[in-house]
Residue frames as a rotation matrix with the C-alpha (Angstrom) as fourth column:
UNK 1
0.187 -0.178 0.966 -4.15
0.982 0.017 -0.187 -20.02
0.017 0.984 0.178 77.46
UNK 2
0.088 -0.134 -0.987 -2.32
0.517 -0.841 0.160 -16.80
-0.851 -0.525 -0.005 77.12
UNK 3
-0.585 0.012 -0.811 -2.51
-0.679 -0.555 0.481 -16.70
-0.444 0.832 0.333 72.96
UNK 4
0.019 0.087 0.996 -3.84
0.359 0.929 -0.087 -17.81
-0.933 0.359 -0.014 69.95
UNK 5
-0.438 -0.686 0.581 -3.30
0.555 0.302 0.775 -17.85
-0.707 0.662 0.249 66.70
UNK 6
0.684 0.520 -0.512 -4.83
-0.360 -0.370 -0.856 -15.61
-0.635 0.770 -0.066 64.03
UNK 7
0.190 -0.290 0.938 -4.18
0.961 0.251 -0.117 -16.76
-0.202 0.923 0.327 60.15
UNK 8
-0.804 -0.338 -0.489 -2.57
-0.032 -0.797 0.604 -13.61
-0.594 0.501 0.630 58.02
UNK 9
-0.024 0.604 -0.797 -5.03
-0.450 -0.718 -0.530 -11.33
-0.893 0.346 0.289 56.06
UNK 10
0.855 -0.096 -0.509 -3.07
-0.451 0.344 -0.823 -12.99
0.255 0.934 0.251 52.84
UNK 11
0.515 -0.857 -0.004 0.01
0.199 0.115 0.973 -15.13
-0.834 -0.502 0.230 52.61
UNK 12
0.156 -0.659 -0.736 3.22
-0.771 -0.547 0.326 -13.02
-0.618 0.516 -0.593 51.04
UNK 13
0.293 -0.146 0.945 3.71
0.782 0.606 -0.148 -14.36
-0.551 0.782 0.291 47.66
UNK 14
-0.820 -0.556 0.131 4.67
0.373 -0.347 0.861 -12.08
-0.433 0.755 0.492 44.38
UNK 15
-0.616 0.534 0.579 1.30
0.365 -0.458 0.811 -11.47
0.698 0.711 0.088 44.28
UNK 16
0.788 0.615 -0.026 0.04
0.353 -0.417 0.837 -10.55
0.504 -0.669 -0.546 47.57
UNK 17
-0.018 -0.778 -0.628 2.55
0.963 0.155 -0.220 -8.51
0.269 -0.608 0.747 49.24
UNK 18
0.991 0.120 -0.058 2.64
0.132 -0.820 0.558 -5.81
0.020 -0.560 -0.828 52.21
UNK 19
0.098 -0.807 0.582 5.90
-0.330 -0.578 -0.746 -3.41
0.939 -0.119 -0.323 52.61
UNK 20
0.150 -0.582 0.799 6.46
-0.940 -0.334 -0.066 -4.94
0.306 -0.741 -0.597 55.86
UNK 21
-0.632 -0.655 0.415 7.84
-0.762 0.622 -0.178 -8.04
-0.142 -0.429 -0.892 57.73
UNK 22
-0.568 0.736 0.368 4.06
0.547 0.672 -0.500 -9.59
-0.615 -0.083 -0.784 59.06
UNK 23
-0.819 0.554 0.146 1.24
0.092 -0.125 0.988 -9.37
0.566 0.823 0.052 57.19
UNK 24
-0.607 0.482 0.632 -1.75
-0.763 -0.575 -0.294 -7.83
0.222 -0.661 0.717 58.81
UNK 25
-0.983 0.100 0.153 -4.12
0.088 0.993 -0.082 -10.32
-0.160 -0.067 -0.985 60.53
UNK 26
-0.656 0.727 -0.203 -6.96
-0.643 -0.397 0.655 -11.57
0.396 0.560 0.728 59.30
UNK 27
0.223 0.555 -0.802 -8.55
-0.060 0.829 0.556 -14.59
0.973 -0.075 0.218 61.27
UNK 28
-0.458 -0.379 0.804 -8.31
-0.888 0.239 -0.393 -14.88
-0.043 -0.894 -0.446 64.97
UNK 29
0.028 0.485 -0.874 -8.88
-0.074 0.873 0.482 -18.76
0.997 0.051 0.060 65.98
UNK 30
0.828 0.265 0.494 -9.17
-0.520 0.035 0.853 -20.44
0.209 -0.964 0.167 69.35
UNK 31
0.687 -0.635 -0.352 -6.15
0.513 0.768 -0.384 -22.50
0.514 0.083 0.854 68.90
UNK 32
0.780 -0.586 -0.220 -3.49
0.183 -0.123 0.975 -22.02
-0.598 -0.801 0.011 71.50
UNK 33
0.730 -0.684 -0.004 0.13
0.271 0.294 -0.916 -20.98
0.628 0.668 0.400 71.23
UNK 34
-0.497 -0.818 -0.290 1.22
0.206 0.214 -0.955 -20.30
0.843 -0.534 0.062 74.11
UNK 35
0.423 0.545 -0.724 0.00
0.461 0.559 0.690 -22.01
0.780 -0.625 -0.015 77.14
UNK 36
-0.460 -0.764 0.452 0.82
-0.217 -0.397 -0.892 -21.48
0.861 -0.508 0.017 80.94
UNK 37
0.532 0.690 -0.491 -0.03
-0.133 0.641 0.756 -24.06
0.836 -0.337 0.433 83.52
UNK 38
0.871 -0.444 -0.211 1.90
0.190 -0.091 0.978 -23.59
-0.453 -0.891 0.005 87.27
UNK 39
0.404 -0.915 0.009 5.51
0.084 0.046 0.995 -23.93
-0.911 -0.401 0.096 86.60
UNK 40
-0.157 -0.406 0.900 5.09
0.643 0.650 0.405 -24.89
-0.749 0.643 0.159 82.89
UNK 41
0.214 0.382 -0.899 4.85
-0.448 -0.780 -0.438 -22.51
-0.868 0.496 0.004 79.64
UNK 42
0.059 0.177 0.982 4.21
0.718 0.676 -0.165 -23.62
-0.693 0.715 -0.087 76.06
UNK 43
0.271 0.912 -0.307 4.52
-0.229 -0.248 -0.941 -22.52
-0.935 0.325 0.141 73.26
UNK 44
0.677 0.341 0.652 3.70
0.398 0.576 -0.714 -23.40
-0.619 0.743 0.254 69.86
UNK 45
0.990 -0.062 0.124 4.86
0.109 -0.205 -0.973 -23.29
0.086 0.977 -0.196 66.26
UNK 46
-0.083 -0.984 0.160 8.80
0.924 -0.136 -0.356 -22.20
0.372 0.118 0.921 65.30
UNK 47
0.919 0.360 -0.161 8.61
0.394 -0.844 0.364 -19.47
-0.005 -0.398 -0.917 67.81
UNK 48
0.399 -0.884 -0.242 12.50
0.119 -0.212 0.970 -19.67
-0.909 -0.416 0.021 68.53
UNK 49
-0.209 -0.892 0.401 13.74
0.699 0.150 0.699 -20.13
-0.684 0.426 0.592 65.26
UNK 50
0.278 0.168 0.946 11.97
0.532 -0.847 -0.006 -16.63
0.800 0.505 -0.325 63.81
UNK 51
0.966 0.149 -0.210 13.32
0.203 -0.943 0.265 -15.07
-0.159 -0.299 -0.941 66.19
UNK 52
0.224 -0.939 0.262 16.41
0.521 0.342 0.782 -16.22
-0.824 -0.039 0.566 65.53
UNK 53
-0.174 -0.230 0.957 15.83
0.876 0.409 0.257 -15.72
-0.451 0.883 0.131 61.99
UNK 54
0.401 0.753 0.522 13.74
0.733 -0.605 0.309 -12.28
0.549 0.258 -0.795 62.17
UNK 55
-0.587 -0.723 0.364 14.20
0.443 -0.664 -0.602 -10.73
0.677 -0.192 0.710 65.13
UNK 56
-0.024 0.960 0.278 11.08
0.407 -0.245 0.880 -10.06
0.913 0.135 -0.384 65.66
UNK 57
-0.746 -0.569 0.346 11.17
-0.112 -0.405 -0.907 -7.70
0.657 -0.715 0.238 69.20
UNK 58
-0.333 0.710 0.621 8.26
-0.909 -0.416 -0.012 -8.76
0.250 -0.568 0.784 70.30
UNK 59
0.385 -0.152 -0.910 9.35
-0.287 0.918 -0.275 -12.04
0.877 0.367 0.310 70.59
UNK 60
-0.527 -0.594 -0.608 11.78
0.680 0.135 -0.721 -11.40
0.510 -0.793 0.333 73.33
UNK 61
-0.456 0.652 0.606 9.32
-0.871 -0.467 -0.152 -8.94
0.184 -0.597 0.781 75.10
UNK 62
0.393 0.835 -0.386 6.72
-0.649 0.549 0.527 -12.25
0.652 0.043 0.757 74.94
UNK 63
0.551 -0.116 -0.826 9.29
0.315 0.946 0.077 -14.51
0.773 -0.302 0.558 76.23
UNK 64
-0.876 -0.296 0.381 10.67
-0.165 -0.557 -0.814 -12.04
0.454 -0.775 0.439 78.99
UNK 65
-0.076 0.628 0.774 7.01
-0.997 -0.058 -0.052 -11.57
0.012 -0.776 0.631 80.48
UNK 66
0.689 0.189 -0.700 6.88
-0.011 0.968 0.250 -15.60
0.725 -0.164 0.669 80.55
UNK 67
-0.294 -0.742 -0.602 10.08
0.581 0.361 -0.729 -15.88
0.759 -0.565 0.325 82.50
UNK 68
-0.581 -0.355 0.732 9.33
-0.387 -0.671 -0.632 -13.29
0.716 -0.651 0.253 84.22
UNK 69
0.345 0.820 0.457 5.90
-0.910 0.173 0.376 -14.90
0.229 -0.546 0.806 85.68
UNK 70
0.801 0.057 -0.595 7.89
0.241 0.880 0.409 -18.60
0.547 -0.472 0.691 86.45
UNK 71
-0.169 -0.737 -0.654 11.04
0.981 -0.063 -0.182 -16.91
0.092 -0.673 0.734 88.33
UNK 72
0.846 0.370 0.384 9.20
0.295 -0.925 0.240 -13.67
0.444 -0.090 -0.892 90.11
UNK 73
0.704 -0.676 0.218 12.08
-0.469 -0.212 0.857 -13.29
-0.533 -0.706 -0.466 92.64
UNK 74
0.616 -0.782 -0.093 15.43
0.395 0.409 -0.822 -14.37
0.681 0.470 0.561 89.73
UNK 75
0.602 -0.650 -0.464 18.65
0.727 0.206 0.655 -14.63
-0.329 -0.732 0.597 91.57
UNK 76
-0.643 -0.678 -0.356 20.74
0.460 -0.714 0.528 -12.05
-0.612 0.176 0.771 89.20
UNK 77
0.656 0.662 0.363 18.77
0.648 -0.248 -0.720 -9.36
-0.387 0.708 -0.591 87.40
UNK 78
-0.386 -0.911 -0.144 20.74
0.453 -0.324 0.830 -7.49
-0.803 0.255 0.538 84.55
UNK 79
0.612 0.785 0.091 18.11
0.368 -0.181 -0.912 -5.53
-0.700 0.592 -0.400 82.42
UNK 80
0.450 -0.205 -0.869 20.93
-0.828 -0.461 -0.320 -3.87
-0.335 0.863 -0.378 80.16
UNK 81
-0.383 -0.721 0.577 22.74
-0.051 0.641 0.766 -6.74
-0.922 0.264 -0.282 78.81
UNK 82
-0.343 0.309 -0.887 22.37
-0.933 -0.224 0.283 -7.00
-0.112 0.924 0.366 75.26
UNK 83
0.474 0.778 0.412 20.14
-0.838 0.543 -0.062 -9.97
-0.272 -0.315 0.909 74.39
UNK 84
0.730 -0.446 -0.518 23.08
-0.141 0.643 -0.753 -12.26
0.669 0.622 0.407 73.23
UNK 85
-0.370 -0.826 0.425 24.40
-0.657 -0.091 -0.748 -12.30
0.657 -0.556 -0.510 76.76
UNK 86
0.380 0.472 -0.795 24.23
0.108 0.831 0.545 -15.44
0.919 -0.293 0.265 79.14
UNK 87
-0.397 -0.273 0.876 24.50
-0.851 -0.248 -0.462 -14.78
0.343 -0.930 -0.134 83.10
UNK 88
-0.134 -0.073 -0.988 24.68
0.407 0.905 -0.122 -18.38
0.904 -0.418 -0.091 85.49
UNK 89
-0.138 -0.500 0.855 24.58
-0.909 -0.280 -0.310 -18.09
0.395 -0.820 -0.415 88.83
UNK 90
0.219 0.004 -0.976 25.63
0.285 0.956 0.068 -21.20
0.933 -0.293 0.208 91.12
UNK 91
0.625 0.279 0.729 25.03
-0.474 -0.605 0.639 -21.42
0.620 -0.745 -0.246 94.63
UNK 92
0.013 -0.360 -0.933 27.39
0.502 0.809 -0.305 -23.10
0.865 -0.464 0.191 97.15
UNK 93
0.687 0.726 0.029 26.25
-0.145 0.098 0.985 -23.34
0.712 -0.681 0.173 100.34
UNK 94
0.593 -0.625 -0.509 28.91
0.789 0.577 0.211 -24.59
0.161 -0.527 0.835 102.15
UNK 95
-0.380 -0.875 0.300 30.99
0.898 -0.427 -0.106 -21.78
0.221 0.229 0.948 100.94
UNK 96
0.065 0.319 -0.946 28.15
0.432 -0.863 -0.261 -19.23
-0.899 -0.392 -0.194 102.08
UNK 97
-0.625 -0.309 -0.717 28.69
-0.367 -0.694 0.619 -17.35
-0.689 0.650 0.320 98.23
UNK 98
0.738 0.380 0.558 26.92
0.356 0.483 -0.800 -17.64
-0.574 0.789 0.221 95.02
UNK 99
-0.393 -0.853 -0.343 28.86
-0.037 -0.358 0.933 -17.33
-0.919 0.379 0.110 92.16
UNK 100
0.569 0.759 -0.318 27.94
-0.067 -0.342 -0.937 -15.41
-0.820 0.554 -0.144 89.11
UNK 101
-0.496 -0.556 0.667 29.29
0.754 0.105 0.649 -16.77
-0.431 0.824 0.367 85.33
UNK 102
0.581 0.703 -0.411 28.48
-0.093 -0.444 -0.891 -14.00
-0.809 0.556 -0.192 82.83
UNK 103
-0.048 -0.408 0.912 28.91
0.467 0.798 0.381 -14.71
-0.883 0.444 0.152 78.91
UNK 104
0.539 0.656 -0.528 28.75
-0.029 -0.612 -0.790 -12.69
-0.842 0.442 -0.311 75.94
UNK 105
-0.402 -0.673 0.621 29.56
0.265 0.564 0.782 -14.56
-0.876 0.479 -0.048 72.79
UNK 106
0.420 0.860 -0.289 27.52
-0.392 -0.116 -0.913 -12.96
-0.819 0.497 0.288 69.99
UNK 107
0.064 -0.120 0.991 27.26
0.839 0.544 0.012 -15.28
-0.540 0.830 0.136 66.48
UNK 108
0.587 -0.015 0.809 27.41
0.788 -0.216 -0.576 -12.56
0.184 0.976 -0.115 64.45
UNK 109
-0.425 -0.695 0.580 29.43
0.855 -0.519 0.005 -9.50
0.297 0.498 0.814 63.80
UNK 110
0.276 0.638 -0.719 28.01
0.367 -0.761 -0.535 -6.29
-0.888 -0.116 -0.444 64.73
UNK 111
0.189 -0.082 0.979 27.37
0.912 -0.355 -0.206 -4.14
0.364 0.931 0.007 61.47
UNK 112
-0.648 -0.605 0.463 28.54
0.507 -0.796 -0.330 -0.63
0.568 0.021 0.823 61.56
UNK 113
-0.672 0.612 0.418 26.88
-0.314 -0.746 0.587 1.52
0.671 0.263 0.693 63.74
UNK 114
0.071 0.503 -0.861 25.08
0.324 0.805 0.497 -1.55
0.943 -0.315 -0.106 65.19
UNK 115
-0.667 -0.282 0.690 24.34
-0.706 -0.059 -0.706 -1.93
0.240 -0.958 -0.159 69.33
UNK 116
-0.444 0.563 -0.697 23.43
0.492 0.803 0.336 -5.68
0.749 -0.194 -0.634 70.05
UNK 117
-0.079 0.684 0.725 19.86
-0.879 -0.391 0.274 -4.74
0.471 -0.615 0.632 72.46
């Protein structure tokens, strides 16, 4: 077990509300959310689809130090790519070569100013 869950201090309504994104915690439990057993990581709740939805940078820091620990030795590292870039690599033996696809398709616009991280 490499988290667990804490309940929010209060939950954001029209009457309980903090000037920022999360609300401060207030409960730590024992309840898992994100697991890590040999090869396998877990984790819980809509993790992907706030970040999607948020952003939340400590989201993709959490799910960077996971990958990192199941692929210590990754075939292509590329630490500046902005996080809306996709890098393949395929090996072919025969041919002696690997070959390296790299993608960068971002879903949104950039806003003025903007630099996708």
């Amino acid at each position: 077990m490499l988290a667990t869950y804490g309940h929010p201090y209060f939950d954001r309504a029209p009457d309980h509300f903090s000037s920022h994104k999360q609300t401060p915690l207030g409960l730590r439990t024992e309840s898992p959310v994100i697991t890590l057993r040999g090869k396998v990581a877990y984790i819980a709740n809509p993790f992907f689809r706030s970040y999607a939805l948020d952003g939340t940078g400590a989201y993709k820091l959490i799910v960077g130090d996971l990958i990192r620990r199941l692929v210590p030795q990754p075939a292509v590292v590329a630490p500046r790519l902005p996080s809306t870039a996709q890098v393949t690599a395929l090996k072919q033996s025969a041919q002696r070569r690997i070959i390296v696809h790299l993608l960068h398709y971002p879903t949104d616009p950039p806003r003025a100013g903007h630099r996708y991280h």
